[in-house]
Structures are given as structure tokens and as C-alpha cells.
VOBASE-736665 format. One line per 4 residues: their letters; for each residue x, y, z of C-alpha. Coordinates in nm, 4 decimals, always signed. Layout:
# VOBASE-736665
a = X/Y/Z | ...
# end
This chain:
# VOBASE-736665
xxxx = -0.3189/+2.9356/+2.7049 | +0.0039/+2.7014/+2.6550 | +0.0492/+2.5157/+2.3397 | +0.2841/+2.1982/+2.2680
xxxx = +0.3291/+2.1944/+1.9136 | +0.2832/+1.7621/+1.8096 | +0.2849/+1.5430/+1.5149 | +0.0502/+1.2419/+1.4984
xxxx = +0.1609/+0.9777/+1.1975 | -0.0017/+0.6973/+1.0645 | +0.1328/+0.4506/+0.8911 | -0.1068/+0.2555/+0.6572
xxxx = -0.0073/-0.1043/+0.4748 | -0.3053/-0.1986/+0.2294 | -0.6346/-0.1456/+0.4404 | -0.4665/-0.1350/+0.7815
xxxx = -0.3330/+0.1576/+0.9835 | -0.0515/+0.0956/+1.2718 | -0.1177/+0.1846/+1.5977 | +0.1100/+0.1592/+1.9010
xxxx = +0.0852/+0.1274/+2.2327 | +0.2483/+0.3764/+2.4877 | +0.4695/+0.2306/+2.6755 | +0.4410/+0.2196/+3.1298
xxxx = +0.7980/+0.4295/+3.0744 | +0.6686/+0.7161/+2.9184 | +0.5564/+1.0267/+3.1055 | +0.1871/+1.0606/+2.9645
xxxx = -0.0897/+0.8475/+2.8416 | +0.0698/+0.5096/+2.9454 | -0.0931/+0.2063/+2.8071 | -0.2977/+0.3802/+2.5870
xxxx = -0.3150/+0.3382/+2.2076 | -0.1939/+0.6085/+1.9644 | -0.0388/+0.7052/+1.6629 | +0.3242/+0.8003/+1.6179
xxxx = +0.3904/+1.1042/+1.7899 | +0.6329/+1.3439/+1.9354 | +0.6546/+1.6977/+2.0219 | +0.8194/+1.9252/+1.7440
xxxx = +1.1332/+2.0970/+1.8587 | +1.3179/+2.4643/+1.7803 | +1.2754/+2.5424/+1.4501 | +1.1783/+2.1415/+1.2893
xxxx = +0.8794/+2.1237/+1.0300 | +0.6073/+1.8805/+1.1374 | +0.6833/+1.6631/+0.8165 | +1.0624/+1.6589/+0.9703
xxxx = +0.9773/+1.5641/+1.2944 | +0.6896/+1.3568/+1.2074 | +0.9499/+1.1517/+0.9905 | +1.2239/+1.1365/+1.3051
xxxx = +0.9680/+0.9623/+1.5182 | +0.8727/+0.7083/+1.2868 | +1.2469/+0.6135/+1.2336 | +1.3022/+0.6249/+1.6208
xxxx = +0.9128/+0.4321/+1.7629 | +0.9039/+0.1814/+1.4787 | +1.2460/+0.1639/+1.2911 | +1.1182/+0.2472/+0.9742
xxxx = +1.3584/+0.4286/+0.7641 | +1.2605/+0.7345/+0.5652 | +1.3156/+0.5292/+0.2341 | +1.0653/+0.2833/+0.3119
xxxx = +0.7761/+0.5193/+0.3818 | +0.5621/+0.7488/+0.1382 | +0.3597/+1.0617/+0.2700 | +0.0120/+1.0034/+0.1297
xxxx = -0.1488/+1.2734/+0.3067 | -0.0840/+1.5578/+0.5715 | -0.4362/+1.7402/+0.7157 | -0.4921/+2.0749/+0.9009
xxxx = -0.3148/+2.1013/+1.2477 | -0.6035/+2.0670/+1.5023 | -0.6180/+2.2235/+1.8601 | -0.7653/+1.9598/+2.1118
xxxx = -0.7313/+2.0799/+2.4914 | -0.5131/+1.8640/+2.6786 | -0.6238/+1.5922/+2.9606 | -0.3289/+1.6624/+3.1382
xxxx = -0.3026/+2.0229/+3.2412 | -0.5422/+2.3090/+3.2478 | -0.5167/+2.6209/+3.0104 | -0.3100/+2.3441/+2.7865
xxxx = -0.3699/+2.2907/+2.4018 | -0.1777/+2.0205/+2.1861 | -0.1781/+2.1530/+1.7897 | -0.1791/+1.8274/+1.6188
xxxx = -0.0209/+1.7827/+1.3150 | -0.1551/+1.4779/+1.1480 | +0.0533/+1.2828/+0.8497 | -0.0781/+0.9462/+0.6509
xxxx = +0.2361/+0.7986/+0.5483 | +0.2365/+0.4740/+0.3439 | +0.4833/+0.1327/+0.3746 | +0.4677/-0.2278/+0.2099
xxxx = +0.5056/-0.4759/+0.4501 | +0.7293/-0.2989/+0.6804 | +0.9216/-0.4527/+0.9826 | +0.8806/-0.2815/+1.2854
xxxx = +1.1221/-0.2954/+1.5939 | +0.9490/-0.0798/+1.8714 | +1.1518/+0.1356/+2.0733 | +1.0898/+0.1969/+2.4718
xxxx = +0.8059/+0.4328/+2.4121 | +0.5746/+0.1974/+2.2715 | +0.5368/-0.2103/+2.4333 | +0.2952/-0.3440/+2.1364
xxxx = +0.1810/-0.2579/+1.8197 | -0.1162/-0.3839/+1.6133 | -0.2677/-0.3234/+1.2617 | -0.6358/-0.2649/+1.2465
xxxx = -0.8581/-0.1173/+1.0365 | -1.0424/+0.2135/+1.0861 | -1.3629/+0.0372/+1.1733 | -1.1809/-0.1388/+1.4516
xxxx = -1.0148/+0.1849/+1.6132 | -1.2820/+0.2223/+1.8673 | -1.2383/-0.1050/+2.0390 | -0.9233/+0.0144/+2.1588
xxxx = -0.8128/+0.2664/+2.4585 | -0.6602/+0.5315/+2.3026 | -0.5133/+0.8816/+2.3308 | -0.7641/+1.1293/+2.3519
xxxx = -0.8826/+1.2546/+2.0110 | -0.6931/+1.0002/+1.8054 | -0.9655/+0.8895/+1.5728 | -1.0258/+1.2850/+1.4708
xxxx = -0.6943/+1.3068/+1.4235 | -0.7357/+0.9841/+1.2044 | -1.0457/+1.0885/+1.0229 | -0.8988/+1.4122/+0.9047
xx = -0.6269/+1.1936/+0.7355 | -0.8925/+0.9238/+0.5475
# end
């Protein structure tokens, strides 16, 4: 069995969680709805990585954010390939009225609550991954 090592961040302002969606440039999942998330690389931590793609998907500088919450890495099997796991590493960061200047991964982002997740198209196992953080 393969396994891509991924972090999955949230970031949450008041009652409302960002999500973003994937871009028709990206490899995988395009035009779906997700968290921020990016494959780990060498020897990074999760809360490293987790804090790169946040800078680079929504231009949110480390500064401006505050980790509220990391959860358990999870193992969901992956659409894509067969004998394929992701190990999700989930973070709940926090920001105040952040400004956020997408990069070419992502074409639109919305804030919604939890309650609302399920009316949108999203990555497989995103509100698990969500859940595990509220």
C-alpha cells in the first residue's frame, strides 16, 4: 500500500471556516471544494508545511494566523489510484478578518459555516477531516 503524506488546514474567522475551490489547473480533484492542502515533503513537519500552503493558496502570512487545533492524522483510501492511502493531517488555524489573494491552485473561495459544508462538492472525506478539528 502507497501512502502520500498531506496536510488539510482550515482557517476559521468567527463562526465561519474557509474553503477553496481547486482550481481546472491542478492535477487532481478539479473544481471541487477543499481545505488547504499540500503534500508534505523530505523531512517538513505537518504544522510546517501546513503553514507554507496557507502562505502560498491564500496569502496569509504566518503572523496573521493562530493554530487553534491540530487532530490525529487519518488514513482515507484515495479516489485516484488503487492500493493508495492519503494520511491526513488536519490543522484549525484561526485569522481576524484576513485578506485572501488565491493563488493558481484554487479559482474561488467562500466562508461557510459547518452546517453549510454539505451543500458543496468537495474532496472526498473533507468534512471528517473537518469534524475531527471542531
Amino acid at each position: 500500500m502507497r501512502v502520500t503524506k498531506i496536510v488539510t488546514s482550515f482557517i476559521k474567522d468567527e463562526q465561519k471556516i474557509l474553503i477553496l475551490k481547486r482550481s481546472d489547473k491542478v492535477k487532481t480533484m478539479k473544481g471541487l471544494w477543499a481545505g488547504i492542502s499540500g503534500i508534505i515533503e523530505k523531512n517538513e513537519t505537518p504544522l510546517t508545511r501546513a503553514k507554507i500552503e496557507i502562505f502560498e493558496e491564500t496569502g496569509i502570512a504566518e503572523d496573521k494566523i493562530k493554530l487553534i487545533k491540530s487532530a490525529k492524522k487519518l488514513r482515507v483510501n484515495s479516489p485516484q489510484y488503487e492500493n493508495h492511502e492519503w494520511e491526513i493531517f488536519p490543522f484549525l488555524f484561526e485569522a481576524k478578518n484576513p485578506e485572501i489573494k488565491l493563488n493558481w491552485e484554487n479559482s474561488e473561495y467562500l466562508w461557510i459555516t459547518m452546517d453549510e459544508l454539505k451543500k458543496y462538492n468537495s474532496v472526498p472525506s473533507l468534512e471528517k477531516v473537518l469534524l475531527n478539528l471542531l
